[in-house]
KOLMAR-661442 format. One line per field, with one value per residue (C-alpha): x, y, z; residue number from 1; chain. Coordinates in Angstrom, 3 decimals. Example, Ala and Ser with C-alpha at 12.3 -4.5 7.8 and 13.67 -1.06 7.14 Angstrom:
// KOLMAR-661442
x = [12.300_13.670] .
y = [-4.500_-1.060] .
z = [7.800_7.140] .
pos = [1_2] .
unit = [A_A] .
//
This chain:
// KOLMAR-661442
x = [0.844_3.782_3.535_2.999_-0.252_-1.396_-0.878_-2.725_-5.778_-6.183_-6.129_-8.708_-10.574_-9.964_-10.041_-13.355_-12.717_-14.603_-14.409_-15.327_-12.762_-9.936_-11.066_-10.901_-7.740_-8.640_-9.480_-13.090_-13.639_-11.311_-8.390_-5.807_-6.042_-9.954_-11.660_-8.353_-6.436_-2.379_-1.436_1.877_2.465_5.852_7.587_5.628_3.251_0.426_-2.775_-5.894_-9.763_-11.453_-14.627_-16.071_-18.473_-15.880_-14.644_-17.608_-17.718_-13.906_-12.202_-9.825_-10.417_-8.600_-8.235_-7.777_-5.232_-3.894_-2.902_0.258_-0.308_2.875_3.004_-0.944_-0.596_-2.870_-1.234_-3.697_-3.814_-4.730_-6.767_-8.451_-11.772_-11.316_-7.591_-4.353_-2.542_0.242_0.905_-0.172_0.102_-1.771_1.116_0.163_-1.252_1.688_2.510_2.085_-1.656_-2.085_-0.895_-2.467_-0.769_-0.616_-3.940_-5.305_-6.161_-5.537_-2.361_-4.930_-6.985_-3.995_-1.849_-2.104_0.356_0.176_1.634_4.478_6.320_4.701_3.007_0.192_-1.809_-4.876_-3.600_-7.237_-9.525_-12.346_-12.386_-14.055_-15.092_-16.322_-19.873_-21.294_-21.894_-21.649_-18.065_-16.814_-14.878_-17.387_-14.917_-13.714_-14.686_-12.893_-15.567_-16.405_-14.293_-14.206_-17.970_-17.680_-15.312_-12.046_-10.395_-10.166_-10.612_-7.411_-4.212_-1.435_1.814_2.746_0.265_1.727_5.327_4.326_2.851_5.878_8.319_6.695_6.133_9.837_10.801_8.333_7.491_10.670_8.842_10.711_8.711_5.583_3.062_1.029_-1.942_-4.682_-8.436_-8.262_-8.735_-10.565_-7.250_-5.068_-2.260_-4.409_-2.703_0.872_1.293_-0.511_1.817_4.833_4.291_3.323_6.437_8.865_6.964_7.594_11.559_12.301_11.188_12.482_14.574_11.280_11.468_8.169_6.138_3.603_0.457_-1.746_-3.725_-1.119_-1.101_-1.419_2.003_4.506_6.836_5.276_7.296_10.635_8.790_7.589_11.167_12.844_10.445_11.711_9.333_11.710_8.805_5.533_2.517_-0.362_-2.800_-4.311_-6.204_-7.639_-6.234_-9.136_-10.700_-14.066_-13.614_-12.073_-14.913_-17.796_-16.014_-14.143_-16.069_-14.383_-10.307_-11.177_-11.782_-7.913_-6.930_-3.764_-2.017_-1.701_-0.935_1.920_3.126_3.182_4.960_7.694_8.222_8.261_10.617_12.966_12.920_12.437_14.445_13.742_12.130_10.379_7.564_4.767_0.957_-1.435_-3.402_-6.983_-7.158_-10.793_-12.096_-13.040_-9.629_-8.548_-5.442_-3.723_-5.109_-3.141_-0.148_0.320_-0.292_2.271_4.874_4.307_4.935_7.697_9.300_9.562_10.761_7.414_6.317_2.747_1.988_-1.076_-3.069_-6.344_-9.307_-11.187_-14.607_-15.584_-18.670_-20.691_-19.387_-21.665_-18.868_-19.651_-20.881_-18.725_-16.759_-12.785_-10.583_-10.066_-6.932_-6.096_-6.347_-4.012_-1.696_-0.843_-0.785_1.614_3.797_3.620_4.455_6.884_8.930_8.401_9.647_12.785_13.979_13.646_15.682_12.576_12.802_10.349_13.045_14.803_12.262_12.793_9.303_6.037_3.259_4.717_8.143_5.783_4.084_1.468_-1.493_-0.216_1.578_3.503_6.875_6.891_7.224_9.963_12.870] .
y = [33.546_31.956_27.987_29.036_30.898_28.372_25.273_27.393_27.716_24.602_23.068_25.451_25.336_21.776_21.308_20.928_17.784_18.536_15.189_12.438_10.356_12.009_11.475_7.557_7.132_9.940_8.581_8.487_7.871_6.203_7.693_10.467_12.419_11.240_12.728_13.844_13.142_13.562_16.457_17.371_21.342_22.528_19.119_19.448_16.732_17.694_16.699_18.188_17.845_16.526_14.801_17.240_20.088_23.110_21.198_21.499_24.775_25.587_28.374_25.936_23.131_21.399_21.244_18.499_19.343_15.826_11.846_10.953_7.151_6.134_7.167_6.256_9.965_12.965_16.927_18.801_22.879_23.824_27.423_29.645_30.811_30.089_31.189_29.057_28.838_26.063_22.920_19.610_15.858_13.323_10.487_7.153_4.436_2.154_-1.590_-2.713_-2.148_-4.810_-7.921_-9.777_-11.221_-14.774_-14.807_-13.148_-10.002_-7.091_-5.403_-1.548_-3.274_-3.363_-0.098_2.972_5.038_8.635_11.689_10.577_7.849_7.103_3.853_4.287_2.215_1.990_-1.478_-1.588_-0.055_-0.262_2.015_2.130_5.285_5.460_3.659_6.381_9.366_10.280_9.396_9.647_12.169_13.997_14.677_10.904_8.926_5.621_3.308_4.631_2.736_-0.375_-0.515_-0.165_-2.868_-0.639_-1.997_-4.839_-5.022_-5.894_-5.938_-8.628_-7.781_-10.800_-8.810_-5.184_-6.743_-8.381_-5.068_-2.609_-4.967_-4.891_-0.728_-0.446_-2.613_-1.690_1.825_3.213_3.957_5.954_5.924_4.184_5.583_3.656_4.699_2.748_3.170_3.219_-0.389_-0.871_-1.582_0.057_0.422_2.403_-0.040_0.596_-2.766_-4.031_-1.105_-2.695_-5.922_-4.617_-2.862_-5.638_-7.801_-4.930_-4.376_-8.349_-8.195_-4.552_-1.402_1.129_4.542_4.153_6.434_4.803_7.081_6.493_8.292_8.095_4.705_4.026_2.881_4.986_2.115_1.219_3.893_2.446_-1.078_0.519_2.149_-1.361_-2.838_-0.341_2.761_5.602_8.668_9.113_10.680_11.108_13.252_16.517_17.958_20.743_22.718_24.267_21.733_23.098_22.264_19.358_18.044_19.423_18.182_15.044_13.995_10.276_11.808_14.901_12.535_12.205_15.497_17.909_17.306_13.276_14.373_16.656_13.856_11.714_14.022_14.679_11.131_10.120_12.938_11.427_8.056_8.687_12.181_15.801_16.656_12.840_13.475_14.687_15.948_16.927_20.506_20.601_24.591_25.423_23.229_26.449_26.912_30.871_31.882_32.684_29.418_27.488_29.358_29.288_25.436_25.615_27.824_25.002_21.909_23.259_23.940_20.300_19.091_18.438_18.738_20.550_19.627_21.939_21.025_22.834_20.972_19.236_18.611_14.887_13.820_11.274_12.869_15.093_17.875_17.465_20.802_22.409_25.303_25.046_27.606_30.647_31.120_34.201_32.537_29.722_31.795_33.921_30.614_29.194_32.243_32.507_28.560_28.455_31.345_29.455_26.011_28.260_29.849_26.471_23.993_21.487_20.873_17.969_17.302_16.044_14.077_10.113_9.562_10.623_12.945_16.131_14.766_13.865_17.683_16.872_17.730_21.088_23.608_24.089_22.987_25.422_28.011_26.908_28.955] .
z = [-25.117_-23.245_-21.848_-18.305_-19.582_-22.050_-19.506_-16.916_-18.884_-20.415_-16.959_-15.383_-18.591_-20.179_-24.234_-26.100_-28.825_-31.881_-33.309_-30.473_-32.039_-30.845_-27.470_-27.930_-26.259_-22.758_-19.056_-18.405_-13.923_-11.726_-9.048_-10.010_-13.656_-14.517_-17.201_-18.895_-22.078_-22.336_-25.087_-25.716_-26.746_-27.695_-26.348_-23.196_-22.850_-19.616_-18.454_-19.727_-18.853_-22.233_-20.951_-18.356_-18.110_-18.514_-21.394_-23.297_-23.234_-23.157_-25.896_-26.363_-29.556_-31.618_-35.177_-37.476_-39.898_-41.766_-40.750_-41.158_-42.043_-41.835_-37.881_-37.552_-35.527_-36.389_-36.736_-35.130_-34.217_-30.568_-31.126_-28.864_-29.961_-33.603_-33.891_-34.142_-30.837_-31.349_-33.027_-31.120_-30.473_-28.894_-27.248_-29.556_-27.151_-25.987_-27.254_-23.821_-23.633_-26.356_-24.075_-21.457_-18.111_-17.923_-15.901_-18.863_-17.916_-20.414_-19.603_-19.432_-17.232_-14.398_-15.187_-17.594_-18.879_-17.505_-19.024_-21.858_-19.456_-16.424_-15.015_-13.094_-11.097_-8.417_-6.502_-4.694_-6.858_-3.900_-1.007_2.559_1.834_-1.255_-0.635_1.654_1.099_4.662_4.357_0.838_-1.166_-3.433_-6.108_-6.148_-9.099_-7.965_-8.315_-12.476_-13.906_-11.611_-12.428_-16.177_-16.462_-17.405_-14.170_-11.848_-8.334_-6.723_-8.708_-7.688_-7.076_-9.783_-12.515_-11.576_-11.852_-15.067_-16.755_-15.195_-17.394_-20.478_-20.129_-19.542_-22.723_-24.868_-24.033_-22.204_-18.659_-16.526_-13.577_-11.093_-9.539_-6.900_-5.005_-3.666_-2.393_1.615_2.879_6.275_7.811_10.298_7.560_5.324_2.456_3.129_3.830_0.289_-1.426_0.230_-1.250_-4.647_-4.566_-3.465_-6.601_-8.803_-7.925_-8.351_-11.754_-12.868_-11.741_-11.860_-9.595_-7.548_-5.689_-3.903_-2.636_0.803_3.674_6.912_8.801_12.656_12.360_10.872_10.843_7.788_5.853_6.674_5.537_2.112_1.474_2.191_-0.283_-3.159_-3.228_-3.470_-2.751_-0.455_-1.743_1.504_0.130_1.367_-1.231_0.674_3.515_5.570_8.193_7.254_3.330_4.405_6.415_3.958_1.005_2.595_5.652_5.766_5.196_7.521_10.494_9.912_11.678_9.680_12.979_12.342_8.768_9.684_12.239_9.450_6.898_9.328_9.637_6.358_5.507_7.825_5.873_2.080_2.591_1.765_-1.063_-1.747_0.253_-1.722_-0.963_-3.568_-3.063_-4.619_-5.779_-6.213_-3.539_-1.594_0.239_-0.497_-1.797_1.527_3.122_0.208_0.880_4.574_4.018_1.188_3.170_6.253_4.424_2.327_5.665_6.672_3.048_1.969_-1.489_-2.254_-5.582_-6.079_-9.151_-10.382_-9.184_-11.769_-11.891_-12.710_-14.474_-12.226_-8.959_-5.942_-7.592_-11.213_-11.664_-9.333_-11.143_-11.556_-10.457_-12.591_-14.324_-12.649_-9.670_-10.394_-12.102_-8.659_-6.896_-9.085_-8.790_-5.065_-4.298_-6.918_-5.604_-2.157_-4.182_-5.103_-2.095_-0.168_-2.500_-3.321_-7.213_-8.686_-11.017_-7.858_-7.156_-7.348_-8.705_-8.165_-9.493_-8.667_-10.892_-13.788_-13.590_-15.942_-13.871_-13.162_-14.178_-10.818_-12.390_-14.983_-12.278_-9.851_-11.790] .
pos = [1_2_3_4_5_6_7_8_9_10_11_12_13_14_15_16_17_18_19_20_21_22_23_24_25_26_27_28_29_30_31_32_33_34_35_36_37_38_39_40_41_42_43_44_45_46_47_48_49_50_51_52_53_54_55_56_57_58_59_60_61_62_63_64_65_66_67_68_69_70_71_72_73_74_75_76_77_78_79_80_81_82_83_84_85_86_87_88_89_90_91_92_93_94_95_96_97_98_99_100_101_102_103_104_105_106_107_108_109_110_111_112_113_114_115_116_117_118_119_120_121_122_123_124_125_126_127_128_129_130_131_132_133_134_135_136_137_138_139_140_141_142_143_144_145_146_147_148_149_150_151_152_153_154_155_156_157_158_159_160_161_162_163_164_165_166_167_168_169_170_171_172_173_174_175_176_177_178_179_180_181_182_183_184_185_186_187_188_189_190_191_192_193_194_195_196_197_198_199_200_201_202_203_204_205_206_207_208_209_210_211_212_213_214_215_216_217_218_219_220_221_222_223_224_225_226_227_228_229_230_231_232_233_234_235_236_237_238_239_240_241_242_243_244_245_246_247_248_249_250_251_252_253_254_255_256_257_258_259_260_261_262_263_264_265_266_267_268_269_270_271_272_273_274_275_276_277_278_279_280_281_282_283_284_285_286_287_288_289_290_291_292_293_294_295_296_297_298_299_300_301_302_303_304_305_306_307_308_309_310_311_312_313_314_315_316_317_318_319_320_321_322_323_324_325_326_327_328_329_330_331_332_333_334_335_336_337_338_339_340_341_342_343_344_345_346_347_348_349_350_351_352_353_354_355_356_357_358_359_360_361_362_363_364_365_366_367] .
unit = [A_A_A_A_A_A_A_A_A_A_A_A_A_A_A_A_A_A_A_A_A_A_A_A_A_A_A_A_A_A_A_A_A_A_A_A_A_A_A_A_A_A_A_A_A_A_A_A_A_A_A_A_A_A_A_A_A_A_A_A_A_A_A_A_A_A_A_A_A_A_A_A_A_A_A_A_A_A_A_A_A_A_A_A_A_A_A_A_A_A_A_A_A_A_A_A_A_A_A_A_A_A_A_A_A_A_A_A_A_A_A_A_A_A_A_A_A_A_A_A_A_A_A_A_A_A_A_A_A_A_A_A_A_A_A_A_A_A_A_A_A_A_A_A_A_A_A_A_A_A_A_A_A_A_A_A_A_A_A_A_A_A_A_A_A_A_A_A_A_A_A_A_A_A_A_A_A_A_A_A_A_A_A_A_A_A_A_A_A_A_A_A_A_A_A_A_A_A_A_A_A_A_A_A_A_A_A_A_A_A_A_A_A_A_A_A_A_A_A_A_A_A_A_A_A_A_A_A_A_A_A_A_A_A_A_A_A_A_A_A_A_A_A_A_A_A_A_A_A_A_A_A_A_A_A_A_A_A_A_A_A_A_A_A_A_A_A_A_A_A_A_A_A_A_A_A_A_A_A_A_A_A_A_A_A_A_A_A_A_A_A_A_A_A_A_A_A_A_A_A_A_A_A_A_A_A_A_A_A_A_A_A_A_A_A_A_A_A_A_A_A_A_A_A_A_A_A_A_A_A_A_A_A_A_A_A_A_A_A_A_A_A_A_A_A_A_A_A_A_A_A_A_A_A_A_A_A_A_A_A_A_A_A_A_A_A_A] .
//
């Protein structure tokens, strides 16, 4: 079986964890990879579901094979239905996670690391949306892990500086990633990313992408490109209004045309190519609905980083199935020969979730 395959269905599948233990370390709730646990395969280290439904009943497991003390690092076999697949690693948790800021918060509580060497961080872990369901995201699982005490509230740009330092010297970071829950503001937290940013570049030279639904005022890109973040993440995740609005109610009252307005925009400021949007696959949108979208953004330098959808315990989609693999195989094919004849590369990229790749497979297929 060759990556492309095996990162494909692991993603649509997840990885069923035999021994609970070995979970200890994965992301239960909260924005961006929930419910997932980094595993590196053949010196490629991606995303994969752990804690949710498909997972539990997933061909994929993971075998136990020895400890190397020395390392306090297991060897472990990924197999398919009972038969050896590859050899593979679980990333060891990083120093940083042991400290506390000044304030004396633990340093988990205000960033994790994502993937093998990527900061990540909600800044507002509280969303106007969120609270109703007449407005909120049904696969969104912000609130989890604010309410069980894994997270605070409101990072400060003097705590965020404080933990990107320590990640960098202690852990080799190469990168930030910044999204927030949607304030009831008119900035939709650009201006709150801004100054997180500006914090964050005083104290340490971090790539950042910083992640938010489009603001009235698209000013506020210029702003958040003086303050340091380097790429744009404003989030689609599905493509056809009537998905949107059944799925999304609250982002759908945000119509694709004031999204496109704002990609063009930003595409002028942070340049071609470091404007990202993610794609939810299995939402509901078909396979040509995903590509036209594809095909359009990638014509104004937009990056569609299209990611399996992942159902996430707690959430109205829990139970909702995730794509097929067949499905996200031809995807993956068709946008990454799109990816290829237009120039866009994520290893271009200046930061971002799309330059990380560990939610997807996308990368893999851009040659």
């Amino acid at each position: 079986m060759n990556k492309q395959t095996l990162i494909t269905e692991l993603q649509s599948y997840g990885l069923k964890l035999i021994d609970p233990d070995l979970g200890a370390s994965g992301r239960r709730g909260g924005a961006g990879p929930s419910d997932h646990k980094a595993v590196t395969i053949d010196g490629t280290t991606v995303m994969v579901p752990i804690f949710n439904s498909p997972a539990a009943q997933s061909p994929y497991s993971v075998k136990l094979n020895s400890v190397k003390l020395t390392e306090s690092i297991a060897e472990m076999t990924l197999e398919r239905q009972g038969e050896p697949i590859a050899p593979i690693q679980f990333p060891q948790q990083p120093q940083f996670y042991s400290l506390t800021t000044t304030d004396g918060i633990p340093y988990w509580k205000i960033a994790l690391l994502h993937s093998r060497d990527v900061l990540a961080t909600t800044v507002l872990q509280t969303c106007m949306r969120y609270g109703d369901a007449a407005t909120s995201c049904q696969f969104c699982a912000i609130g989890q892990s604010l309410e069980a005490g894994r997270t605070i509230a409101r990072k400060t740009p003097a705590q965020l500086a404080e933990v990107a330092e320590a990640a960098v010297r202690l852990d080799g970071v190469k990168q930030m990633v910044m999204t927030t829950g949607t304030p009831n503001t008119s900035d939709r937290g650009a201006a709150y990313l801004t100054e997180c940013a500006k914090a964050i570049k005083a104290k340490v030279d971090l790539p950042i992408q910083a992640q938010c639904e489009p603001p009235d005022d698209f000013a506020w890109f210029e702003r958040m490109r003086s303050a340091g973040v380097e790429n744009l993440g404003m989030h689609l995740e599905a493509a056809d209004p009537e998905i949107r609005a059944r799925i999304m109610p609250g982002k759908a009252s945000v119509p694709l045309s004031y999204y496109f307005d704002a990609f063009e925009s930003a595409v002028q400021v942070f340049g071609w190519g470091q404007v990202s949007t993610y794609l939810l696959a299995g939402l509901g949108d078909s396979l040509e609905t995903l590509l036209e979208m594809c095909d359009r953004l990638i014509q104004i330098g937009v990056y569609p980083f299209v990611v399996p959808f992942v159902p996430i315990t707690g959430t109205p989609l829990a139970n909702h199935p995730a794509p097929k693999t067949e499905f996200m195989f031809t995807l993956y094919e068709r946008v990454g020969k799109m990816l290829k004849q237009s120039g866009l590369r994520s290893a271009e990229m200046k930061a971002g979730c799309a330059k990380c790749g560990a939610c997807s497979a996308l990368s893999t297929f851009e040659a």
